[in-house]
N, C-alpha and C positions, 0 to 999 in steps of 0.2 A: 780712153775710158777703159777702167780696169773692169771685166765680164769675168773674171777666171771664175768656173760656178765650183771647180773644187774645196774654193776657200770655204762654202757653206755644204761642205759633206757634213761634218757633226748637225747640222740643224735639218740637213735630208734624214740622216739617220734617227733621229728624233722623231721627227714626222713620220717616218716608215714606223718605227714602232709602234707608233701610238695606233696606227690603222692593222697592225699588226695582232696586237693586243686584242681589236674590236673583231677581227676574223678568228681567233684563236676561242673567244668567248662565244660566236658565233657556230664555230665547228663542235664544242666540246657539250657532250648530253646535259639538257637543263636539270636533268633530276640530279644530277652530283652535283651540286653548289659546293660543295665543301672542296674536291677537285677542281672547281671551273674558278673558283676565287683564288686559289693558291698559285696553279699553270698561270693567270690571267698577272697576278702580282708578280712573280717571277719574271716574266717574258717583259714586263714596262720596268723591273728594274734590271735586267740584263739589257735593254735599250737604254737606258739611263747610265751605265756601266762602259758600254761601248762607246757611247755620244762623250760621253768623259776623256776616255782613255786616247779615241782618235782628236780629240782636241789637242789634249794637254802635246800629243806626241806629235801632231804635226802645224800644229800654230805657237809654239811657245815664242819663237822670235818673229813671228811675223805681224807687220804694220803695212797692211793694205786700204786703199780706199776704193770699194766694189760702186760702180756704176756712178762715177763722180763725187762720192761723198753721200751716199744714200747709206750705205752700211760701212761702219768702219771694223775691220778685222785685225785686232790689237791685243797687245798685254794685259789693257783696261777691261774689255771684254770678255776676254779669255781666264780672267782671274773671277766674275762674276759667273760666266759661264760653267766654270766648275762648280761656284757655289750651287747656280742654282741647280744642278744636276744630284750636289748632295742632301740639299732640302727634299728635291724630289723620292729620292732614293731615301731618306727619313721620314717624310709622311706616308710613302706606302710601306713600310715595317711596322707604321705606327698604325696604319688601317687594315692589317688582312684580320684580327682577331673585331675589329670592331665591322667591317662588314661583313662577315660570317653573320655578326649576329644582330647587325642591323638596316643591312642592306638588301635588295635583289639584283641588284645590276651592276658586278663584280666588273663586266669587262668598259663597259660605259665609262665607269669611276674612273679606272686607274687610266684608260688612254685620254679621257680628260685632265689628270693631273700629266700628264705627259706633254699634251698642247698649252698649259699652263706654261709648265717649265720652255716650253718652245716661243711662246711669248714674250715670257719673261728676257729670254735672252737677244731675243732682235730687239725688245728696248733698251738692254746695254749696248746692241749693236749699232744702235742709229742715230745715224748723222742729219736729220731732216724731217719737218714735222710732220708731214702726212706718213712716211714710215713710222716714225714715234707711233700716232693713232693709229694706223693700221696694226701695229703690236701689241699697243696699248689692247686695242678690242679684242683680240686674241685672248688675251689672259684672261679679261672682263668678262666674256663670254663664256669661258671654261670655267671660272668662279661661279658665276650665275648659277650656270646647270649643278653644280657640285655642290652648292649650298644649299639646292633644292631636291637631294637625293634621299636622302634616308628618309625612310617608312613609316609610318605611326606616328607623326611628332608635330603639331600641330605649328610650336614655334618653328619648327622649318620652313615650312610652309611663307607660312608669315616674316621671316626672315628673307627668306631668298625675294618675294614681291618686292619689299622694303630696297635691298639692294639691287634689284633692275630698273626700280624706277626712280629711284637716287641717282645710281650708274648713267640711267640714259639722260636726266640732267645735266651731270657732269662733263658727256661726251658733248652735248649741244653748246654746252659753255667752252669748252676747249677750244671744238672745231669753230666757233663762233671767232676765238681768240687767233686761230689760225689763220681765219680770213682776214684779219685786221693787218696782221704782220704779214703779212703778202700782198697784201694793199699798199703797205707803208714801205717797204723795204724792195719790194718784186721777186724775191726768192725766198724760198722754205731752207734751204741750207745751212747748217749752224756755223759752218765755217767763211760762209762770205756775208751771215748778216751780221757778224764781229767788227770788221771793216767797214761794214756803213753806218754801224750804227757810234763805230768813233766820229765817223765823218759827219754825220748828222748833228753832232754838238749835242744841243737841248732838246728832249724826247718830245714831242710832239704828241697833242694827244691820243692818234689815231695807235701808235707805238707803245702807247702806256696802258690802252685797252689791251693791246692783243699782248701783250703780254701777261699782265694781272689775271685775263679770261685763259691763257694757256697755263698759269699757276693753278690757278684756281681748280682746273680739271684734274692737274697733275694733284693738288692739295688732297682732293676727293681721295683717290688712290692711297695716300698716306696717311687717311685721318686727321690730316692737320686742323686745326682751329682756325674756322669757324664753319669746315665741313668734314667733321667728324659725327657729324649726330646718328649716322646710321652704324658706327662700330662694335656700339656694346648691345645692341639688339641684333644684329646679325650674327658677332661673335659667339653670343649667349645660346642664338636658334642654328646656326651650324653642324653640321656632324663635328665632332673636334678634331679628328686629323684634319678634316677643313679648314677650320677655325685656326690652324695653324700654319696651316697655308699661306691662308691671308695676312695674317701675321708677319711672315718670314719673307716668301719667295714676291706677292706681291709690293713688300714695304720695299725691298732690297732692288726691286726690279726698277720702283717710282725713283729710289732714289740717285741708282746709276742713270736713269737718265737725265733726272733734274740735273747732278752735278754734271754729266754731261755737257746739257745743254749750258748751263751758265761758265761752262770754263771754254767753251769754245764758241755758243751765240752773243754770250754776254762779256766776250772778250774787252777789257779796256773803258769798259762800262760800269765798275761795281760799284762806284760812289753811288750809281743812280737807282741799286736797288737792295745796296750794304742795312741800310734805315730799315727798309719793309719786311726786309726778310727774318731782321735782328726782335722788330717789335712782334714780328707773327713767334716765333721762338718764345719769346717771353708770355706772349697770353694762351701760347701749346701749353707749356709748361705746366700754369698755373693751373688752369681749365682741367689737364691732365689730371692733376695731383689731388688738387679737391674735390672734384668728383668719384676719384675713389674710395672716396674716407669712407663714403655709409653703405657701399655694395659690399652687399652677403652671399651674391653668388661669383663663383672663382674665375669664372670667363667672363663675366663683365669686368670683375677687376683687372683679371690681364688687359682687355679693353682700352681702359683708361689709363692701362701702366704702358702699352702702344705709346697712348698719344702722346704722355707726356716723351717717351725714347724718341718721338718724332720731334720735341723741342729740343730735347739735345741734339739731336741733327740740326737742327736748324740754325743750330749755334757756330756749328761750325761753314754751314754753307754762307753766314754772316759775315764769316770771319774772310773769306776770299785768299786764301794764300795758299801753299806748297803743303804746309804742314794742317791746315786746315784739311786739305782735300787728303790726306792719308789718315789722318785721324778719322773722318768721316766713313773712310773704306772701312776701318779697321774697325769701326764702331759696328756697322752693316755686321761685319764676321761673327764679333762676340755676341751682336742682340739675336742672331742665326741662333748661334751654339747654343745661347743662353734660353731663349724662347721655347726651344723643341725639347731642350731636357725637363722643362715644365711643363710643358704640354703633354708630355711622356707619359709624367706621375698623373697629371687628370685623366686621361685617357683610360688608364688602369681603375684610379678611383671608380671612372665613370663603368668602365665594362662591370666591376668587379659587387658595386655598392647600385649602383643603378642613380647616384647622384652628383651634384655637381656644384652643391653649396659651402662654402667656406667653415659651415662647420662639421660637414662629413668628412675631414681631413682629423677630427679627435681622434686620438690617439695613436695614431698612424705609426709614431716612432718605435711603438710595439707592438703594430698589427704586420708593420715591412717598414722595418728601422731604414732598410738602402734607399727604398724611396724617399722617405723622410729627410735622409740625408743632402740626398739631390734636389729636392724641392727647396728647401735650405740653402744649396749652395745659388740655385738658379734667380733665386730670392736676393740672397744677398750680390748675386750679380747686379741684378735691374737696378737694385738701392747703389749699388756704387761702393762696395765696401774690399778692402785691399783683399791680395791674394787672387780676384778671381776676374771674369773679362771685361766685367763695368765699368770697374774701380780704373783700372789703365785706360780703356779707350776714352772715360769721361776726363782723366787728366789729360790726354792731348786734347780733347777737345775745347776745353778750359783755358790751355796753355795758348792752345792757337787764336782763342779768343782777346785774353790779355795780350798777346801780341799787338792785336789791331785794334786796343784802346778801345773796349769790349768790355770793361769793369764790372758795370752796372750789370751786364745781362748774364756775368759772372752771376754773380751775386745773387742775383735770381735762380741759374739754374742751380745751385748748391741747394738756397733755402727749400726748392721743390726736391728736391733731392732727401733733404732731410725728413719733410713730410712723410715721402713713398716709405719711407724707411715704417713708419708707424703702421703704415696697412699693409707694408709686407711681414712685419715680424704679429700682427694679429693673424694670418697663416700658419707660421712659425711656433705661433702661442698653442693654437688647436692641437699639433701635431705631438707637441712635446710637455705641454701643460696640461690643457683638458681631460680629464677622465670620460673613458666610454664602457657602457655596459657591455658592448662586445668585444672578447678579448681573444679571437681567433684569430691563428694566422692570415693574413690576407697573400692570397695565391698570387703571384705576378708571372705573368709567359714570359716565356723566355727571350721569345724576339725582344717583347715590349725591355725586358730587362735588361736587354744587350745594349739596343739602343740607347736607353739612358745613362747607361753606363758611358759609351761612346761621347753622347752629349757633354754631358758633365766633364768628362779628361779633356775634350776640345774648352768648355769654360776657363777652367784649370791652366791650360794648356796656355791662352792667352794673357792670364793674368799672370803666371808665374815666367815663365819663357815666350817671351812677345818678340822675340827680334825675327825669328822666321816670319811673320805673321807681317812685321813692320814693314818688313824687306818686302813682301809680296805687294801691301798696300801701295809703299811708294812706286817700283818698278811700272805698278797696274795706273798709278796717277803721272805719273811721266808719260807715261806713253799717249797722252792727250795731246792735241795741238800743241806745240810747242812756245807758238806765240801767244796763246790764251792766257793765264794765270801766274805764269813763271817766268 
């Protein structure tokens, strides 16, 4: 049994931060808010910084499995790992000017998006499902409390309820699902229930619960269809660096594990869950797409444009193959890049305008042309249109699907593809068509502006020069079981 606990210094270091953070908030005079917010965001992203740096620098080649197969220390992880530490590291740039001026509790926040990012990453790391949950509630947890932070807002309030008592559903139906497959099989392990459940032949019912009930929880996580109904009313009541949180580092988190799990538990198995997972894809999509047509506020519609990014996932977790599962990676990266340089522009809107409706975006392109600009590109990312990260990641995933005689659900995700197209360019229309009586500059900080900037040349970056990117994804899916999928 491999115990070496060096291999999880980057996730000690994480953890030390974040408690780090809560002393540093704790020491510094409560009359300076303005100092204690600033020290406080500094300190969880110089933790986010270092948790990066000693990963990248001393796990690049390393494939360990810690304590039997409970955490696997890989490529796969390691390539997730960074991501989530740069998500981290983007929603608090994108929060110090918003909790300055909407928050009290600067050090709380951010050592909560800290443990966030620390969850998020032991469920890329793990190999077995009560690890999974126990990470799983990690994040869940740190969501919870951080949806219910900001001051004065009564849908917060009402949001953050909404999503604990959704969440604690979800966890009961998991863990529900987790007992089944521990019944049925005698181990939580994803790498020995591959082997029995080829041996096993024809799934058995007790095998089709616990499974479907540990979908079903992971679905919750992802918004997927037919349990997403809490997305656009939490999205909506959110602080919005939160709201992009969930978005990015939760969606990213759910889905290194799902693909995780089915290319190492559901090894040799895909015929028996190729069908379920192809038709949930197809009614994401849909559900996704039409829903959005008649929202007029801008964070419900990202909401629905989630869900439906969540069928194109599923398109390719359908598809079960080599090139499936790096498309998939690679899709994770761009809806990263793409999501936060949109969130960026609301953010700003929101400090700047005090609103958050799809038509406080008039005029934009001559109140802050750059924003305008990036709203636009981040827009035509989600729609899928060439040049930028959508457009590539949704060809592999299309590609990988016609591979595996996947036509039909082709076909589908174009035609919902086409739709998005129509309620993202009625954004697009406000920005560059609408007339607005106010025709002042609109001020953007500088962080905020940086950051977007960054976002946007990462969107950019994938669409036009995708082979670094490619190279990553596949090296990060290789490094899986070897016998699972390939």
């Amino acid at each position: 049994m491999n115990i070496d606990f060096s291999l999880l210094i980057p996730e000690f270091i994480l953890a030390g931060a974040g408690f780090l953070v809560l002393l540093v908030d704790l020491i510094l005079p409560k009359a300076q808010e303005h100092r204690r917010n600033v020290v406080t965001a500094a300190t969880a992203v110089l933790g986010l910084v270092v948790t990066g740096v000693v990963a990248l620098t001393t796990q690049m080649d390393t494939s360990e499995r810690l304590y039997d197969g409970l955490l696997f220390i890989d490529r796969y992880s390691l390539l997730f790992k960074v991501l989530f530490v740069g998500i981290g590291i983007a929603v608090i740039a994108m929060s110090v000017d918003y909790v300055a001026q909407k928050m009290n509790h600067p050090g709380e926040y951010y050592a909560l998006i800290l443990f966030a990012v620390l969850g998020a990453t032991l469920m890329a790391e793990s190999g077995e499902l009560l690890t999974a949950f126990i990470s799983i509630e990690l994040l869940s947890f740190s969501l919870y409390v951080l949806v219910g932070l900001s001051r004065g807002d009564a849908r917060t309030a009402e949001a953050s309820a909404k999503y604990i008592l959704l969440g604690a559903v979800s966890t009961a139906i998991m863990l529900y699902g987790i007992s089944q497959l521990f019944g049925a099989l005698g181990t939580t392990l994803f790498t020995e229930m591959g082997p029995l459940l080829i041996g096993a032949g024809a799934w058995n019912l007790t095998m089709i619960t616990g499974f479907v009930m540990f979908l079903a929880g992971l679905g919750f996580k992802l918004s997927m269809v037919p349990f997403h109904m809490w997305a656009p009313d939490v999205y909506e009541g959110a602080p919005t660096p939160i709201t992009a949180l969930i978005a990015t580092l939760s969606k990213a988190a759910a889905i290194a594990l799902l693909l995780r799990f089915l290319a190492e538990a559901g090894a040799g198995s895909g015929d028996e869950w190729r069908m379920p997972l192809a038709m949930l894809a197809a009614v994401t999509m849909v559900v996704g797409s039409l829903s959005a047509l008649p929202q007029t506020n801008i964070k419900r519609l990202l909401a629905y444009s989630s869900i439906t990014q969540i069928g194109f996932v599923l398109v390719g977790l359908a598809s079960n193959s080599v090139i499936a599962a790096d498309a998939v990676v690679l899709h994770v990266l761009g809806y990263a890049f793409t999501n936060l340089a949109a969130f960026t522009v609301v953010v700003v809107i929101e400090l700047k305008l005090g609103k958050e409706s799809i038509a406080d975006f008039a005029g934009l392109s001559k109140r802050a042309p750059v924003l305008a600009m990036i709203m636009t590109g981040a827009l035509f990312s989600l729609a899928g249109l060439p040049i930028f990260a959508g457009f590539l990641t949704k060809f592999y995933l299309f590609t990988a699907a016609i591979d595996q005689s996947l036509e039909w659900l082709v076909v589908i995700a174009v035609a919902t593809s086409v739709i998005s197209l129509y309620y993202y360019i009625r954004v697009i229309r406000e920005m560059y068509i609408t007339e607005t009586e106010e025709g002042s500059k609109l001020p953007v900080p500088l962080l905020l502006a940086g950051l977007a900037w960054v976002m946007f040349a990462g969107t950019i970056a994938i669409g036009v020069f995708p082979q670094p990117f490619v190279d990553a994804a596949h090296a990060a899916v290789t490094s899986l079981t070897p016998w699972a999928i390939y």
